[in-house]
C-alpha positions as CSV (number, residue, x, y, z in Angstrom):
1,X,122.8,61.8,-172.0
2,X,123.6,64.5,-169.2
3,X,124.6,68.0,-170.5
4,X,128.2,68.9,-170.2
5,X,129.0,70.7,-166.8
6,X,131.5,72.8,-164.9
7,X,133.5,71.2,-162.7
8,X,132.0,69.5,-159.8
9,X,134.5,71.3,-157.2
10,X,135.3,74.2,-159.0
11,X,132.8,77.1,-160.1
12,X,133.2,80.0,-162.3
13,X,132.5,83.5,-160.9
14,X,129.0,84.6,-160.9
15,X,129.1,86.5,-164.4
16,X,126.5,88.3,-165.9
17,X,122.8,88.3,-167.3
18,X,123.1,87.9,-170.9
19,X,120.4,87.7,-173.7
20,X,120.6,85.2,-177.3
21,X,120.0,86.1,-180.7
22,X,120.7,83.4,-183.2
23,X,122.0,84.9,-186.4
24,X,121.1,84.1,-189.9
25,X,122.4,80.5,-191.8
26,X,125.1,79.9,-193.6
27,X,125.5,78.4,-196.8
28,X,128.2,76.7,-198.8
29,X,131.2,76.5,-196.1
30,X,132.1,75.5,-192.7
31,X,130.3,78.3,-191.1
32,X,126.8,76.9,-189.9
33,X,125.8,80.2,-188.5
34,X,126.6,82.9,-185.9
35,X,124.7,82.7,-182.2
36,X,125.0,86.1,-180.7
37,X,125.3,86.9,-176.9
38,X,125.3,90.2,-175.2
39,X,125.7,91.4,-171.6
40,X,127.0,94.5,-169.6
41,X,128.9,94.9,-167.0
42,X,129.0,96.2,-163.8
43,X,130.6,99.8,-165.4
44,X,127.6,99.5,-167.5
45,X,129.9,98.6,-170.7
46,X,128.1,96.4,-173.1
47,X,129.6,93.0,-174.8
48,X,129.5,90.7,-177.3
49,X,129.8,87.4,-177.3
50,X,130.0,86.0,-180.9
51,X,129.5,81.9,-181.1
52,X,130.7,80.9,-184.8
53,X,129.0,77.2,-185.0
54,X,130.7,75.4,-187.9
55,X,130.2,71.3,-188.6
56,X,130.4,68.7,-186.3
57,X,128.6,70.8,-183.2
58,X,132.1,73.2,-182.8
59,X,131.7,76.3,-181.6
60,X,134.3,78.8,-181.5
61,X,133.5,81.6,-179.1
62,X,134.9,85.2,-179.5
63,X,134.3,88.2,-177.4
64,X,134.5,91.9,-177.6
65,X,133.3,95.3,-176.0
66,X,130.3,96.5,-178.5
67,X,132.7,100.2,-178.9
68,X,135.0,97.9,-180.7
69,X,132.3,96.2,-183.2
70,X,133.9,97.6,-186.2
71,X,137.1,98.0,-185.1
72,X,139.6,95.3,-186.9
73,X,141.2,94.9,-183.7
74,X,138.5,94.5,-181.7
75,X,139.6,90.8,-180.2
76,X,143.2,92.6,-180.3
77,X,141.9,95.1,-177.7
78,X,142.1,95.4,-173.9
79,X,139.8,97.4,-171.7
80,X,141.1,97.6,-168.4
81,X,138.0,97.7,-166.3
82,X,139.2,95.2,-163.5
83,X,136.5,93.3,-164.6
84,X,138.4,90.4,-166.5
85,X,137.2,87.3,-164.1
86,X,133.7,88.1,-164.6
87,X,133.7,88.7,-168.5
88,X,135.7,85.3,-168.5
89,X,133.2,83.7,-166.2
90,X,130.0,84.6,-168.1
91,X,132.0,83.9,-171.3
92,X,132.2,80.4,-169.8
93,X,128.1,80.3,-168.4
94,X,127.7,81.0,-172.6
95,X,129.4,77.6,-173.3
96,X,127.0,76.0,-171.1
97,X,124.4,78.0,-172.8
98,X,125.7,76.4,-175.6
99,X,125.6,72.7,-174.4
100,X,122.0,72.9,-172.7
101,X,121.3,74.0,-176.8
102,X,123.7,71.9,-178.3
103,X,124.6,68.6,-175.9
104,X,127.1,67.9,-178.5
105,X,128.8,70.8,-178.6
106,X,132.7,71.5,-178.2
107,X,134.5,74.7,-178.3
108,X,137.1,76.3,-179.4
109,X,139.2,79.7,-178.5
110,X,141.6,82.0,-179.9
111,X,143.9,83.8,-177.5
112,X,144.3,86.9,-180.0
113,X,147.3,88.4,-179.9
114,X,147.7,91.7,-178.8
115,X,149.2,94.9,-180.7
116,X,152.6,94.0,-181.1
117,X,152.6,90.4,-179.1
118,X,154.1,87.1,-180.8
119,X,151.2,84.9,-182.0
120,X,152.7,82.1,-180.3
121,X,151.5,81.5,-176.4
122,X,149.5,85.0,-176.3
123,X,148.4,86.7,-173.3
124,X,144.6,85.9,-173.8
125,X,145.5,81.9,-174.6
126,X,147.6,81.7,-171.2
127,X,144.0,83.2,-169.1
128,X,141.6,81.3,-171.5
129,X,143.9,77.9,-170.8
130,X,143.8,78.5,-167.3
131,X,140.0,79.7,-166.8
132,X,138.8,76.7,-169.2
133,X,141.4,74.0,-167.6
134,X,140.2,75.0,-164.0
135,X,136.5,75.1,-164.7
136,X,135.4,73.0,-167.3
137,X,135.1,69.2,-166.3
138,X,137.5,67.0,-168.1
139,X,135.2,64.4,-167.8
140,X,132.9,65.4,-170.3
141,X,135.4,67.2,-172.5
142,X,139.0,66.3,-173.1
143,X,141.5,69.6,-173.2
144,X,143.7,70.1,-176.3
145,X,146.0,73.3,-175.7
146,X,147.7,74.4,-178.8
147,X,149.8,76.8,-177.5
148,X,152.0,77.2,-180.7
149,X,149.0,78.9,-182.2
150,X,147.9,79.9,-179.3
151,X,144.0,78.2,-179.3
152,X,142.4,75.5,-177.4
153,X,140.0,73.2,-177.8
154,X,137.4,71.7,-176.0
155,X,136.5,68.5,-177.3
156,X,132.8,67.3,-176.1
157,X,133.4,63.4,-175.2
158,X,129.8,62.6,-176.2
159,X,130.7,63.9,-180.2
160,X,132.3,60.7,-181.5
161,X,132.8,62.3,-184.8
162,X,136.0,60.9,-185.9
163,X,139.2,62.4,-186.1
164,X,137.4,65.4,-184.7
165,X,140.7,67.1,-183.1
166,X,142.4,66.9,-185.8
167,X,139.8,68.1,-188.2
168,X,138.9,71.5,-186.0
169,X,143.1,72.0,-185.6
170,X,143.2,72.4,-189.5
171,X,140.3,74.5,-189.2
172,X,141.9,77.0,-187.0
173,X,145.0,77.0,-188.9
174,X,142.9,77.7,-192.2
175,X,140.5,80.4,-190.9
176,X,142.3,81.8,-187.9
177,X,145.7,81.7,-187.5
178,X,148.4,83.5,-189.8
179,X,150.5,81.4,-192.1
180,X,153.5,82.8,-191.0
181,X,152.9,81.5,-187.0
182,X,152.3,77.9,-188.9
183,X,155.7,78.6,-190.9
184,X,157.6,79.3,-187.8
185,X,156.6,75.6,-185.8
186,X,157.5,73.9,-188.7
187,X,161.3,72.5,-188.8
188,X,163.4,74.0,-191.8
189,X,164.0,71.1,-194.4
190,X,167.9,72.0,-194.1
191,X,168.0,71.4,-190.7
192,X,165.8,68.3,-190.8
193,X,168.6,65.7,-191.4
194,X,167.7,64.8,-194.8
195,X,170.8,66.1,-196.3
196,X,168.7,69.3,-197.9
C-alpha cells in the first residue's frame, strides 16, 4: 500500500528541519499517546508541534511557539513573524511524518479561535482549510470541513474503519469544541415546526 502523499502538482513550502519525540502511553481513554515535534524558524523562534494520536490511527495536530507552552492560550496566540507559510508548510511535512509512521493515519485540525473571535469559521480554520485543501491529495484522503466548529478532517482512504467520520466529528465536539458553539448550529425546538 503506497504512503499517503502531497499532491502530485502542488507542493508545500520548504519548511523546516524538525526532530520527534514520542511521548509516554495513555491509558483508559481515547488518547493513545502524544508524538512531539519541534523546529525553529528562521528568527530562531522554537515550536511545537503536538500530534494527539487517539483510536482508529487519528491524529490531531496542534502547534504553538515553545514561549507559549504554559500559556492557556497558547493555540489562541499569534506571533507575527511573517513566517506563517513556512510553519504551515512544515506543520504539513509532520503529517507526512506521520503517514510514513502510521500509513493509516488521518488527521485532524482545530482552527482555534482567537481572543475575542466567534468559534464558528475562525481565522486559523479558513488558512488550515486552504493549506490542507491545496496540498494534501484527495486521492488518498477525502476532505471533511466542518466549518461550524471550525475543524477539519482528513480522512485516510486506506482506514476502512467504519463510520470513521462520524466517530472523530463526535470526538471533536466532546474534547474540543465548546458546548455553547454546538448549542448555536442546532435549530431551536420552537422554531423547528413541531408546534413547540
Amino acid at each position: 500500500m503506497p504512503t499517503p502523499t502531497f499532491s502530485e502538482t502542488r507542493q508545500p513550502g520548504e519548511g523546516y528541519p524538525f526532530t520527534y519525540r514520542k511521548g509516554p502511553s495513555q491509558q483508559g481513554g481515547p488518547l493513545v499517546c502524544t508524538h512531539y515535534y519541534t523546529f525553529r524558524t528562521r528568527k530562531n523562534r522554537r515550536y511545537v508541534v503536538e500530534a494527539e494520536q487517539y483510536n482508529h490511527h487519528v491524529y490531531v495536530l496542534k502547534f504553538y511557539p515553545l514561549a507559549f507552552k504554559n500559556s492557556p492560550n497558547r493555540f489562541k496566540l499569534l506571533v507575527d513573524d511573517g513566517d506563517a507559510f513556512r510553519i504551515l508548510s512544515t506543520c504539513l511535512r509532520v503529517f507526512a511524518d506521520i503517514c510514513r509512521r502510521d500509513p493509516l493515519a488521518s488527521a485532524g485540525f482545530i482552527g482555534e479561535a482567537l481572543i475575542g473571535e466567534s468559534k464558528v469559521t475562525t481565522k486559523r480554520f479558513r488558512v488550515y482549510f486552504q493549506s490542507v485543501a491545496t496540498f494534501i491529495d484527495s486521492i488518498d484522503f477525502t476532505h471533511h470541513a466542518l466549518p461550524a466548529i471550525s475543524a477539519y478532517f482528513l480522512e485516510n482512504n486506506a482506514n476502512k474503519e467504519p463510520d470513521l467520520m462520524n466517530s472523530v466529528e463526535q470526538m471533536f465536539r466532546e474534547l474540543y469544541i465548546v458546548p455553547e458553539t454546538m448549542d448555536a448550529d442546532k435549530p431551536s425546538p420552537l422554531s423547528s415546526g413541531n408546534g413547540g
